[in-house]
CHARMM-style PDB file with segment names, atoms N, HN, CA, C and O in Angstrom:
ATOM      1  N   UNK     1     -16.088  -4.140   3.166  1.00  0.00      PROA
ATOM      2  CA  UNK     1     -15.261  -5.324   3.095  1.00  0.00      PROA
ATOM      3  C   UNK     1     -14.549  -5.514   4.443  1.00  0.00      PROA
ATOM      4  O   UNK     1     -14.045  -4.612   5.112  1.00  0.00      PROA
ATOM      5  N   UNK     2     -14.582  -6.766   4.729  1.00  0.00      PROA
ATOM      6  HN  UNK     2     -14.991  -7.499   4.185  1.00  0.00      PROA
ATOM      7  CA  UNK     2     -13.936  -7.195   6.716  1.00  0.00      PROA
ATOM      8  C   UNK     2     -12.551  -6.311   5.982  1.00  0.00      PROA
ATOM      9  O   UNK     2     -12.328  -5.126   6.228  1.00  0.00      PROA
ATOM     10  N   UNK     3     -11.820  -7.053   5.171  1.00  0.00      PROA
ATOM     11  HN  UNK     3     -12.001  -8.016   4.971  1.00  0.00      PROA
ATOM     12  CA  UNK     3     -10.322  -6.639   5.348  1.00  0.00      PROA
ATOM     13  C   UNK     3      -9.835  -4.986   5.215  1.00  0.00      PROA
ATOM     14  O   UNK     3      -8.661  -4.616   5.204  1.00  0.00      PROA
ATOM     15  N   UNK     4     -10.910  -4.192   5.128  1.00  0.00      PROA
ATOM     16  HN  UNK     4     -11.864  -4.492   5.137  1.00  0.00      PROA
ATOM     17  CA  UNK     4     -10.718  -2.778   4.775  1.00  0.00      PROA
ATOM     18  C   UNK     4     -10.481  -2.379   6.109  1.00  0.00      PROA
ATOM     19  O   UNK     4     -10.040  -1.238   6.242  1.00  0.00      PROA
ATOM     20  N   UNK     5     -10.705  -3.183   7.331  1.00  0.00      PROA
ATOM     21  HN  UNK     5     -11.063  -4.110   7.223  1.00  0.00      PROA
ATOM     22  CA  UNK     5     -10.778  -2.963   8.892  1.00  0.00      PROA
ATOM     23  C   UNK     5      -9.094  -2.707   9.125  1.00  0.00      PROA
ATOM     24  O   UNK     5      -8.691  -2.038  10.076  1.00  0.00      PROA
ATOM     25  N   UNK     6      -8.100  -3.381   8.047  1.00  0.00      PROA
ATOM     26  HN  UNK     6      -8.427  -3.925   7.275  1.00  0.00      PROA
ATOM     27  CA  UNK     6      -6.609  -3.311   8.396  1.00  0.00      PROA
ATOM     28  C   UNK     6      -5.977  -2.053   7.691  1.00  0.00      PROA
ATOM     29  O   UNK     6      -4.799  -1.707   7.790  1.00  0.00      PROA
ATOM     30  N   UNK     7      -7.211  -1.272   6.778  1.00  0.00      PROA
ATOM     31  HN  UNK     7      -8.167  -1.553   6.697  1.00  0.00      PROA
ATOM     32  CA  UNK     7      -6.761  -0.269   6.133  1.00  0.00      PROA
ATOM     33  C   UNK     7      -5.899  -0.583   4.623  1.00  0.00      PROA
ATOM     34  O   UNK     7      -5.795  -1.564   3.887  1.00  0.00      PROA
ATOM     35  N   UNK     8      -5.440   0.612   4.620  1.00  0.00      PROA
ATOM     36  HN  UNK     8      -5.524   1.409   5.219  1.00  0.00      PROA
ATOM     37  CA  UNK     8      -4.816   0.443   2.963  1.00  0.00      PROA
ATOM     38  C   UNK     8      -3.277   0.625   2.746  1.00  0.00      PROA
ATOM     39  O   UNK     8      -2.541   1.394   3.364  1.00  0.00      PROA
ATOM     40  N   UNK     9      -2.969  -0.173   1.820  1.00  0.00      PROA
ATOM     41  HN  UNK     9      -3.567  -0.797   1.318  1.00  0.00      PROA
ATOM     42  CA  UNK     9      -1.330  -0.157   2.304  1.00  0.00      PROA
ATOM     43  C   UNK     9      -0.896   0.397   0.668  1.00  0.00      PROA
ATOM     44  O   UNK     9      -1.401   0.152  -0.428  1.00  0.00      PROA
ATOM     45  N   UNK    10       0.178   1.177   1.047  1.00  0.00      PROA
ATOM     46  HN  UNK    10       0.588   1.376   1.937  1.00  0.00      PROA
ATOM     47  CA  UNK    10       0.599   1.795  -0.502  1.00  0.00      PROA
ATOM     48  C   UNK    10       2.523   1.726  -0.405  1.00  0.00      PROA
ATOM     49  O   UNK    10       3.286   2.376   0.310  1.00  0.00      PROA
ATOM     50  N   UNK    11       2.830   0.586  -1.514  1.00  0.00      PROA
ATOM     51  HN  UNK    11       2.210   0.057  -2.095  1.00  0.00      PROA
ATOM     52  CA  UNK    11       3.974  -0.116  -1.559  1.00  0.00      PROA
ATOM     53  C   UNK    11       4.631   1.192  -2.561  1.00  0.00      PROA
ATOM     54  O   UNK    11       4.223   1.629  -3.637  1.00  0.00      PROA
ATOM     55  N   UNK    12       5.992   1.654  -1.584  1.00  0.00      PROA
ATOM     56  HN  UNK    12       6.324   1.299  -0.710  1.00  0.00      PROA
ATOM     57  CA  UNK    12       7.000   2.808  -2.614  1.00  0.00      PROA
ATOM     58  C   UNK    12       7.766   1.967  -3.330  1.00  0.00      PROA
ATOM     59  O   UNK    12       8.282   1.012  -2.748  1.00  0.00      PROA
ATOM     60  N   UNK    13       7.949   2.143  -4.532  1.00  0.00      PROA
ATOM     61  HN  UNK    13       7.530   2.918  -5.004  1.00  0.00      PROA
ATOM     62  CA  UNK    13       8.965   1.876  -5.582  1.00  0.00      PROA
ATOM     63  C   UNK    13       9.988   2.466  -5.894  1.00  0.00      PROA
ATOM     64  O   UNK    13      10.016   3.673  -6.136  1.00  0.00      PROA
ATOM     65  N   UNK    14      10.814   1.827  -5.927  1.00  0.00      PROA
ATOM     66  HN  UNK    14      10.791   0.847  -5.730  1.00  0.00      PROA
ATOM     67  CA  UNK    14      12.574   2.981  -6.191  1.00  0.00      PROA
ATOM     68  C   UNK    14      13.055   2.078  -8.038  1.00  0.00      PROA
ATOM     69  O   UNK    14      13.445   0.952  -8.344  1.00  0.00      PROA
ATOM     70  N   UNK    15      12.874   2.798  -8.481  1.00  0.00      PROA
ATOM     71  HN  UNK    15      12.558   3.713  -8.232  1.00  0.00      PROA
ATOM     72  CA  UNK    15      13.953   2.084  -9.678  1.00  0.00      PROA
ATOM     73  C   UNK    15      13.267   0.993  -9.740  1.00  0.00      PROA
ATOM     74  O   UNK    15      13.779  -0.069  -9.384  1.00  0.00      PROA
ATOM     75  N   UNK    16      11.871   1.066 -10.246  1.00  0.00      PROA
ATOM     76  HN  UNK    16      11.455   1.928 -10.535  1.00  0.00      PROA
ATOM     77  CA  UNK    16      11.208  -0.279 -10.336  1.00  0.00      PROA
ATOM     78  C   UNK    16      11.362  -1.343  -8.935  1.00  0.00      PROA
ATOM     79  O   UNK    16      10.566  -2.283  -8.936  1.00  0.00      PROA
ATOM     80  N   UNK    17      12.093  -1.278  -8.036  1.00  0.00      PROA
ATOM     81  HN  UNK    17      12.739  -0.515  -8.035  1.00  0.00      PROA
ATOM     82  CA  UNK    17      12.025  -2.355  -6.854  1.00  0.00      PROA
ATOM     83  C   UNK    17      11.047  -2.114  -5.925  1.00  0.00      PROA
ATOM     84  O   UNK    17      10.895  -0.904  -5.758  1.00  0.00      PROA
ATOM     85  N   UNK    18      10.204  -2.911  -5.145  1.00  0.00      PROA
ATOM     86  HN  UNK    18      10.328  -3.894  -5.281  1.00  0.00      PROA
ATOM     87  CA  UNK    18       9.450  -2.238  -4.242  1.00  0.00      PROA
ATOM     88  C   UNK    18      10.336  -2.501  -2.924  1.00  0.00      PROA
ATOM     89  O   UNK    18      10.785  -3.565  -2.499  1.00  0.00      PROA
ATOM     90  N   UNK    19      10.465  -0.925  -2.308  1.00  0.00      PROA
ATOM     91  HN  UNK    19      10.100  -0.061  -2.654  1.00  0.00      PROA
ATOM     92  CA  UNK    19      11.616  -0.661  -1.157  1.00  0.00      PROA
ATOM     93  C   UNK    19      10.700  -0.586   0.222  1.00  0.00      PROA
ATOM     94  O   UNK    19      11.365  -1.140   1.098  1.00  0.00      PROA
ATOM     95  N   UNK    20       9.679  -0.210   0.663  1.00  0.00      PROA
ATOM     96  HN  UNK    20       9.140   0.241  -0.048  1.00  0.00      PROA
ATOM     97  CA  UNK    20       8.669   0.114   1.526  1.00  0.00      PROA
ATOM     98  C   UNK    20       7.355   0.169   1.485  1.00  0.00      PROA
ATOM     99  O   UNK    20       6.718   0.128   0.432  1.00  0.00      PROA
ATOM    100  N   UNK    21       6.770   0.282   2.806  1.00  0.00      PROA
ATOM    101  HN  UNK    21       7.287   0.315   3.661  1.00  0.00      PROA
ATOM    102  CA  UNK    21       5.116  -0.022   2.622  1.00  0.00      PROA
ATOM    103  C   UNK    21       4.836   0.650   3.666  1.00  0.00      PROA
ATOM    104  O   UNK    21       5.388   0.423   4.743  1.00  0.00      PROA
ATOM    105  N   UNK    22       3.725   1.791   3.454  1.00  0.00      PROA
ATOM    106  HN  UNK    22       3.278   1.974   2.579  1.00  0.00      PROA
ATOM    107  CA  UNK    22       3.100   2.320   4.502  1.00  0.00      PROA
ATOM    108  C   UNK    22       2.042   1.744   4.535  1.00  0.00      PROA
ATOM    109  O   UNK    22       1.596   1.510   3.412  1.00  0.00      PROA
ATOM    110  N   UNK    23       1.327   1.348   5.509  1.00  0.00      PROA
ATOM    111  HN  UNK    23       1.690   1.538   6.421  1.00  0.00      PROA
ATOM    112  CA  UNK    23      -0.161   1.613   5.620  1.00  0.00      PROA
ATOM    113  C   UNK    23      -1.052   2.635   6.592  1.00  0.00      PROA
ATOM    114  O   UNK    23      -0.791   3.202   7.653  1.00  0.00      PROA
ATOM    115  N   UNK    24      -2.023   2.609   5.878  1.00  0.00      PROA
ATOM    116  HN  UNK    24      -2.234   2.149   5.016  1.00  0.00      PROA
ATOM    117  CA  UNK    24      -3.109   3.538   6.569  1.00  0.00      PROA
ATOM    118  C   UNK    24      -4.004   2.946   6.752  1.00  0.00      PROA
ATOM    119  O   UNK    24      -4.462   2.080   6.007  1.00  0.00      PROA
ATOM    120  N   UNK    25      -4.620   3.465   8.258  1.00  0.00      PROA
ATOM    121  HN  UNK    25      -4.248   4.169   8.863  1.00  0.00      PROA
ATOM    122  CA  UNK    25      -5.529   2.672   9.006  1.00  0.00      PROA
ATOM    123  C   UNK    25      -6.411   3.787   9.772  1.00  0.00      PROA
ATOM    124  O   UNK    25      -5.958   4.635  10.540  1.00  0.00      PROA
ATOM    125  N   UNK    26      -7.955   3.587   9.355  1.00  0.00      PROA
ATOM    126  HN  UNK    26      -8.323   2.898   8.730  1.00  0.00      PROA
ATOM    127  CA  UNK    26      -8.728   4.847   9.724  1.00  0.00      PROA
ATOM    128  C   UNK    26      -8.871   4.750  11.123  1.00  0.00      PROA
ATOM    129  O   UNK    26      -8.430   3.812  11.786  1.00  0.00      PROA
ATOM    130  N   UNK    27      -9.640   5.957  11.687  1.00  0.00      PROA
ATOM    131  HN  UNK    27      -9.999   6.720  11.148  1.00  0.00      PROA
ATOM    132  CA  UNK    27      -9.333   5.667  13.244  1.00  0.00      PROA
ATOM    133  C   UNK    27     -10.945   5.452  13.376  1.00  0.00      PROA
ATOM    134  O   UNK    27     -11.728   5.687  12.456  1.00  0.00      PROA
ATOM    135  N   UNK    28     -11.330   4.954  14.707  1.00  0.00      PROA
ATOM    136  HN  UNK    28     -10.693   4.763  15.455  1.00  0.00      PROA
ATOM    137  CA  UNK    28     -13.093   4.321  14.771  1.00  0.00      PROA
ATOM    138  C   UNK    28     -14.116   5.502  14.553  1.00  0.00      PROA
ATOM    139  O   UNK    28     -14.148   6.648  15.003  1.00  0.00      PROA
ATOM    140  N   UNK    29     -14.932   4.807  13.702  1.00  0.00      PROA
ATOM    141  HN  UNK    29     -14.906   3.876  13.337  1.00  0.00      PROA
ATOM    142  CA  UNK    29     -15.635   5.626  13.439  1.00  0.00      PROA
ATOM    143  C   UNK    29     -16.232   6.013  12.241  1.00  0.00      PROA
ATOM    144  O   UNK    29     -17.346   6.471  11.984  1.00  0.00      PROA
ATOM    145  N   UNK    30     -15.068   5.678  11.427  1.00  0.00      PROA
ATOM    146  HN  UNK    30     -14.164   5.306  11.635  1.00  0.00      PROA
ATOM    147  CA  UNK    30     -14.700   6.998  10.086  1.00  0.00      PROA
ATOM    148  C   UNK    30     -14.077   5.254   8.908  1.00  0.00      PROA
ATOM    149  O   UNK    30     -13.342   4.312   9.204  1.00  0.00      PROA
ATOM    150  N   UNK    31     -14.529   5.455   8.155  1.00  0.00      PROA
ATOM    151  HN  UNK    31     -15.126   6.220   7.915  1.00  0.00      PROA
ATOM    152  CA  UNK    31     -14.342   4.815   6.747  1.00  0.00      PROA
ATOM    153  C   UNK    31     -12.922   4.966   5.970  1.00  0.00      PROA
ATOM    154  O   UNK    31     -12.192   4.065   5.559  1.00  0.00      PROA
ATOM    155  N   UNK    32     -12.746   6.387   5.889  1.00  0.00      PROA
ATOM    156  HN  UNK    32     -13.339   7.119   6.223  1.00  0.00      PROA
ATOM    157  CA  UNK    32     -11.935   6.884   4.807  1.00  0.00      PROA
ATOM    158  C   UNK    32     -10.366   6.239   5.481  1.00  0.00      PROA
ATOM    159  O   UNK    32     -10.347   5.645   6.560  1.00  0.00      PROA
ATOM    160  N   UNK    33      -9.579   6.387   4.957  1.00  0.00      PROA
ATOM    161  HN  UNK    33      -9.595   6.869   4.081  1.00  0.00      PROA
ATOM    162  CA  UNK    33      -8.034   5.566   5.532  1.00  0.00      PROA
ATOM    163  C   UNK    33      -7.132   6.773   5.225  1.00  0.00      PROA
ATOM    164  O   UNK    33      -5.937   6.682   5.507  1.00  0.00      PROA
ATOM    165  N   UNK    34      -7.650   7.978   4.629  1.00  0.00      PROA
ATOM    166  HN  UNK    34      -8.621   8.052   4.401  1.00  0.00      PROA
ATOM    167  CA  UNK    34      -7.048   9.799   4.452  1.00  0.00      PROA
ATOM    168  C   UNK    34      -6.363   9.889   5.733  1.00  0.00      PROA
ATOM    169  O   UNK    34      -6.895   9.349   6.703  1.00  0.00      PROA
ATOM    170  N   UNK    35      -5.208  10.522   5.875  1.00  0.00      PROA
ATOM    171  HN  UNK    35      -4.775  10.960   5.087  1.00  0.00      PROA
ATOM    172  CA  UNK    35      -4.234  11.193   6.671  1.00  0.00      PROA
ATOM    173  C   UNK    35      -5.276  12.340   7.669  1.00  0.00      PROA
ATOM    174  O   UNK    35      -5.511  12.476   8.870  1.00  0.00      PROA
ATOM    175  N   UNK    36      -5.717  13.045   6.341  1.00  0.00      PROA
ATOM    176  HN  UNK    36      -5.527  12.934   5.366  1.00  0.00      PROA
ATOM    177  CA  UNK    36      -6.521  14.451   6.956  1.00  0.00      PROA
ATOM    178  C   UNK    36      -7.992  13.917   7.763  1.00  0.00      PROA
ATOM    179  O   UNK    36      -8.922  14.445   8.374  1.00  0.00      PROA
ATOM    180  N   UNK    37      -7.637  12.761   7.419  1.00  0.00      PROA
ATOM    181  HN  UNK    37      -6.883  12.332   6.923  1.00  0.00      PROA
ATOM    182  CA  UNK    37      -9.158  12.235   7.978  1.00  0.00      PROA
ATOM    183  C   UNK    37      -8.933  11.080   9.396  1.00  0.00      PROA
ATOM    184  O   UNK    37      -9.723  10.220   9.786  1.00  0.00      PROA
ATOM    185  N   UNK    38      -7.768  11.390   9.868  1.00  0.00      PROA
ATOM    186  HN  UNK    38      -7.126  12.088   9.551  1.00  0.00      PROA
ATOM    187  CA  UNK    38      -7.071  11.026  11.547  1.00  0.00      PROA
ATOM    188  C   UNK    38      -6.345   9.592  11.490  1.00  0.00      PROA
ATOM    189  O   UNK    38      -5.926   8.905  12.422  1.00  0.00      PROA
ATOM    190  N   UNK    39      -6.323   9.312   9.856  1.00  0.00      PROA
ATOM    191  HN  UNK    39      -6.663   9.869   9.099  1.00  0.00      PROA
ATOM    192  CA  UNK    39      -5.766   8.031   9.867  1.00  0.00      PROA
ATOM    193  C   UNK    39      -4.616   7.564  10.716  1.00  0.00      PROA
ATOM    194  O   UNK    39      -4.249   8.510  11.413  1.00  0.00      PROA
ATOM    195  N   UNK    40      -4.160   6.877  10.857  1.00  0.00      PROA
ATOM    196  HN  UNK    40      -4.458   6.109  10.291  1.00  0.00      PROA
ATOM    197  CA  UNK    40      -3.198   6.343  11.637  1.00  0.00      PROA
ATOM    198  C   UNK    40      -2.004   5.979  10.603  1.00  0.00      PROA
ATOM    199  O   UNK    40      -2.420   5.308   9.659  1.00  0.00      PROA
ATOM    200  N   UNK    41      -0.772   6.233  10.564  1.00  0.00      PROA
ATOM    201  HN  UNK    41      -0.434   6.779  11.331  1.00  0.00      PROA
ATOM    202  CA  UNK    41      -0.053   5.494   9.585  1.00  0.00      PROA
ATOM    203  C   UNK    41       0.986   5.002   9.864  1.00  0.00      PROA
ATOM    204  O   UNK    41       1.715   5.580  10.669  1.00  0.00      PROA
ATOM    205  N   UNK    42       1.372   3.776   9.280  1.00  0.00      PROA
ATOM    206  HN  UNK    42       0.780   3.306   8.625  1.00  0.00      PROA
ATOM    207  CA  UNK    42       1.625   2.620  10.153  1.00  0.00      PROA
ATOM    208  C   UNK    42       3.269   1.869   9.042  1.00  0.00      PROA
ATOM    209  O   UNK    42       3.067   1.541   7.873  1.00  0.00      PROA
ATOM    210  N   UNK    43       4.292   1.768   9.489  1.00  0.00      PROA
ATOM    211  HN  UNK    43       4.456   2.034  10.439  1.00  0.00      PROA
ATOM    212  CA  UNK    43       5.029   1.041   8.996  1.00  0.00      PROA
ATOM    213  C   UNK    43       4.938  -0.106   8.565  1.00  0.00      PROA
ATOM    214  O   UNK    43       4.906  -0.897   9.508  1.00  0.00      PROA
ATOM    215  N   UNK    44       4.835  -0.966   6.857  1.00  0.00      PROA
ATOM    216  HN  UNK    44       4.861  -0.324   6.091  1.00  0.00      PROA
ATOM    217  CA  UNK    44       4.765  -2.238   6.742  1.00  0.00      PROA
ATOM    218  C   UNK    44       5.719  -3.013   6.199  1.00  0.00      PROA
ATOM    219  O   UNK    44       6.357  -2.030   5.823  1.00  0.00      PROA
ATOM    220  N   UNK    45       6.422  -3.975   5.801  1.00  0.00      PROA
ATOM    221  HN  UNK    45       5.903  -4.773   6.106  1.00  0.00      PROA
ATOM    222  CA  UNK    45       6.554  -4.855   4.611  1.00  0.00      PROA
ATOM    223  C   UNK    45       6.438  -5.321   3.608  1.00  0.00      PROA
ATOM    224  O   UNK    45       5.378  -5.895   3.356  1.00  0.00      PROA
ATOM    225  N   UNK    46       7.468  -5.261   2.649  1.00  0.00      PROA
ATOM    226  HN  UNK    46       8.328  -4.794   2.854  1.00  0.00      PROA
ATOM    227  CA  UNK    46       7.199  -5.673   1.302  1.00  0.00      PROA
ATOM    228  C   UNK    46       6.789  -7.052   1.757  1.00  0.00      PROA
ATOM    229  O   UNK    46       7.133  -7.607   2.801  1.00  0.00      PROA
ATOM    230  N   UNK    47       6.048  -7.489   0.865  1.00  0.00      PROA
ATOM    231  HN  UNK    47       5.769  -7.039   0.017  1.00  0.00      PROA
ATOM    232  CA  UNK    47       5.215  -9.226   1.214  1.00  0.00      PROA
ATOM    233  C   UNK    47       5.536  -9.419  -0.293  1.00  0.00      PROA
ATOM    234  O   UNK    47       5.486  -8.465  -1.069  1.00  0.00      PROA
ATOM    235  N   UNK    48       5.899 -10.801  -0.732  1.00  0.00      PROA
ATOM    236  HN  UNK    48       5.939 -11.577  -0.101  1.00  0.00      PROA
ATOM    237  CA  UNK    48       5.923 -11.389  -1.424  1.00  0.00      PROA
ATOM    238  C   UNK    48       5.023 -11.217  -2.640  1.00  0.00      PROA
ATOM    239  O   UNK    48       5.415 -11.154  -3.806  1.00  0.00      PROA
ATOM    240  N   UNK    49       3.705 -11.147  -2.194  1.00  0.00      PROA
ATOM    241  HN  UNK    49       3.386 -11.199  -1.248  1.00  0.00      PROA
ATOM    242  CA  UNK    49       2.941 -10.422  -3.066  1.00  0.00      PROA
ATOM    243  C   UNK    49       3.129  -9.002  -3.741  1.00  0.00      PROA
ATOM    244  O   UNK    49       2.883  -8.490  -4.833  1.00  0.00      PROA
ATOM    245  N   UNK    50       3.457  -8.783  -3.032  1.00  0.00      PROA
ATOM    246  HN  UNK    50       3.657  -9.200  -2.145  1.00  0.00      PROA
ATOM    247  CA  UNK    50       4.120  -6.638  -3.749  1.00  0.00      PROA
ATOM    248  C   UNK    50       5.025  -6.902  -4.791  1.00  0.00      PROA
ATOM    249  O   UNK    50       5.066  -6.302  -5.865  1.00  0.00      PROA
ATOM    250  N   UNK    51       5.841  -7.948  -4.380  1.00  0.00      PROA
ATOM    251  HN  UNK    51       5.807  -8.436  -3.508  1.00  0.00      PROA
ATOM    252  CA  UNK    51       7.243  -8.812  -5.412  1.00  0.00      PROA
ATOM    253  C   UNK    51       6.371  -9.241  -6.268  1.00  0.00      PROA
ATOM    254  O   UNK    51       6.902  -9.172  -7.377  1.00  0.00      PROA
ATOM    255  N   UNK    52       5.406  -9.613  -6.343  1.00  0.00      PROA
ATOM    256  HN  UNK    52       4.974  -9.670  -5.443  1.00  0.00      PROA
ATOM    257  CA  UNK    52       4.984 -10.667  -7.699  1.00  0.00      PROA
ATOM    258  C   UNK    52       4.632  -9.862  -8.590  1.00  0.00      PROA
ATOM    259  O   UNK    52       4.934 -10.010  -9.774  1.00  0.00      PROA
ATOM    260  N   UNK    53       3.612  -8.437  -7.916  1.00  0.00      PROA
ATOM    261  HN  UNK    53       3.367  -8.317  -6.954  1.00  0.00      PROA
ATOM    262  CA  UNK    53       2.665  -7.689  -8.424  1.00  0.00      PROA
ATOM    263  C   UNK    53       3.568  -6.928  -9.621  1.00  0.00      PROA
ATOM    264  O   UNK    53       3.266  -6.808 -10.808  1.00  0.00      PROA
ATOM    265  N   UNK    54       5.003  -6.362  -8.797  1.00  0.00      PROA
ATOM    266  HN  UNK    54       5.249  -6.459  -7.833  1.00  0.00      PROA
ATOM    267  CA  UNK    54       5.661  -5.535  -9.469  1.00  0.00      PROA
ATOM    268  C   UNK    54       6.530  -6.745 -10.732  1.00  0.00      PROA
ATOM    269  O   UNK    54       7.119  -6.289 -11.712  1.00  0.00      PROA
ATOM    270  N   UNK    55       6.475  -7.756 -10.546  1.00  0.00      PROA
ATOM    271  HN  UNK    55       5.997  -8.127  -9.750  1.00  0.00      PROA
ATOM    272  CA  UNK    55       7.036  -8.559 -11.557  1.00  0.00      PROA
ATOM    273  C   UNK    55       6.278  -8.626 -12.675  1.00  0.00      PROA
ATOM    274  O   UNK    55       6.802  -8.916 -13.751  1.00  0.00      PROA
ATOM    275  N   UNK    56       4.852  -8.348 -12.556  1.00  0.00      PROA
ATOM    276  HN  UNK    56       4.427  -8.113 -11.682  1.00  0.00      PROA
ATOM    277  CA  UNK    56       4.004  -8.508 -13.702  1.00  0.00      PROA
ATOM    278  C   UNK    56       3.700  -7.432 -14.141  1.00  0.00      PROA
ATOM    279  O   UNK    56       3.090  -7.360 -15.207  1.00  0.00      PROA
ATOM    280  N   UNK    57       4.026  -6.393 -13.476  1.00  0.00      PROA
ATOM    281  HN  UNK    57       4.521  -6.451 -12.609  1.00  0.00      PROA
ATOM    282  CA  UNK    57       4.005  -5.168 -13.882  1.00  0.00      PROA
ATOM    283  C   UNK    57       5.326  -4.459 -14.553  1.00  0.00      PROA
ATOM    284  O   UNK    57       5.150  -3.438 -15.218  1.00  0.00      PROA
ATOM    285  N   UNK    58       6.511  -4.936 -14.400  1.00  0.00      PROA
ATOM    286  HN  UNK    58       6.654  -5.765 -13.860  1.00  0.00      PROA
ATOM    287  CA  UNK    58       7.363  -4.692 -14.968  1.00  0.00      PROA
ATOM    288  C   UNK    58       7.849  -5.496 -16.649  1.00  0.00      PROA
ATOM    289  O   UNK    58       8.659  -5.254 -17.544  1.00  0.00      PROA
ATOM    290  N   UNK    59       6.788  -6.545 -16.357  1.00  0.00      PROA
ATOM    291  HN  UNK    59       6.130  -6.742 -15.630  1.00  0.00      PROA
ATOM    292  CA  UNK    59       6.345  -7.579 -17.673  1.00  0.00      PROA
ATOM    293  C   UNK    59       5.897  -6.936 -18.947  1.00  0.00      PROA
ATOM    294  O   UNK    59       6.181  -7.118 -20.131  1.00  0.00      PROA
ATOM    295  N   UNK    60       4.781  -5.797 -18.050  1.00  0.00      PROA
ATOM    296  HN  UNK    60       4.550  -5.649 -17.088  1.00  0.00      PROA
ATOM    297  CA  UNK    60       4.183  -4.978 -19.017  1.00  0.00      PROA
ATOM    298  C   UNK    60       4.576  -3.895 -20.005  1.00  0.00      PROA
ATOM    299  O   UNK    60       3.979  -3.433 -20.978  1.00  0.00      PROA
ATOM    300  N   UNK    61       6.033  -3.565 -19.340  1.00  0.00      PROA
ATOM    301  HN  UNK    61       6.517  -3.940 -18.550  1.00  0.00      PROA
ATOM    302  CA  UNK    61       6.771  -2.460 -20.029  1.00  0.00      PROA
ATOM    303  C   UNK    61       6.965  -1.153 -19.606  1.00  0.00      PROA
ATOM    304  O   UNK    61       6.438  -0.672 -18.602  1.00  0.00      PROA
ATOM    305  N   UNK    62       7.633  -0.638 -20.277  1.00  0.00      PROA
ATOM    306  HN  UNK    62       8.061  -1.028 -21.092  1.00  0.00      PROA
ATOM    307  CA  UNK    62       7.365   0.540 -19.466  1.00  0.00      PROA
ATOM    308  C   UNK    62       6.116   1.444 -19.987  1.00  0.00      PROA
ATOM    309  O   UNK    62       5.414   1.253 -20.980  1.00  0.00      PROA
ATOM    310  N   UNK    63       6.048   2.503 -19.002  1.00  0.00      PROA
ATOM    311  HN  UNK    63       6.619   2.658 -18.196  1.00  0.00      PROA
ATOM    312  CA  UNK    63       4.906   3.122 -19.217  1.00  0.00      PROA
ATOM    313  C   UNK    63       4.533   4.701 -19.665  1.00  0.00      PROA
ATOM    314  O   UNK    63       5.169   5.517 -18.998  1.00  0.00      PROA
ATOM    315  N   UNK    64       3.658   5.273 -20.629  1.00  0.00      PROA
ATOM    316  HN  UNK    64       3.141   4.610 -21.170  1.00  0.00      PROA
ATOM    317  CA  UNK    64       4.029   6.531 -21.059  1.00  0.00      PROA
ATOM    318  C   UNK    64       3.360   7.494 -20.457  1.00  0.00      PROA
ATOM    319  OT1 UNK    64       3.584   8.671 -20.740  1.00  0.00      PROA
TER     320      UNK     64
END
């Protein structure tokens, strides 16, 4: 997928809010977006979308 080229971003949650976003970004060469695998990791932004995601997810209830 083109957009897998920006890597993978994994949004932290505090108390249900989303507070931060790392992403990982593989280095050339290599597929995987793994730490152990020379990724690069990269400071991001909550985006509006992370807000929506966790709104519909907090819709759902809680979880066991």
């Amino acid at each position: 997928m083109p957009a897998a080229a920006d890597g993978d971003r994994r949004v932290i949650v505090l108390d249900g809010e989303p507070v931060g976003v790392i992403r990982r970004v593989a280095v050339a060469g290599e597929f995987r977006c793994n730490m152990a695998a020379g990724a690069a990791v990269l400071a991001d932004s909550v985006s509006p979308r992370d807000k929506h995601i966790e709104q519909r997810c907090r819709a759902l209830g809680p979880s066991h």
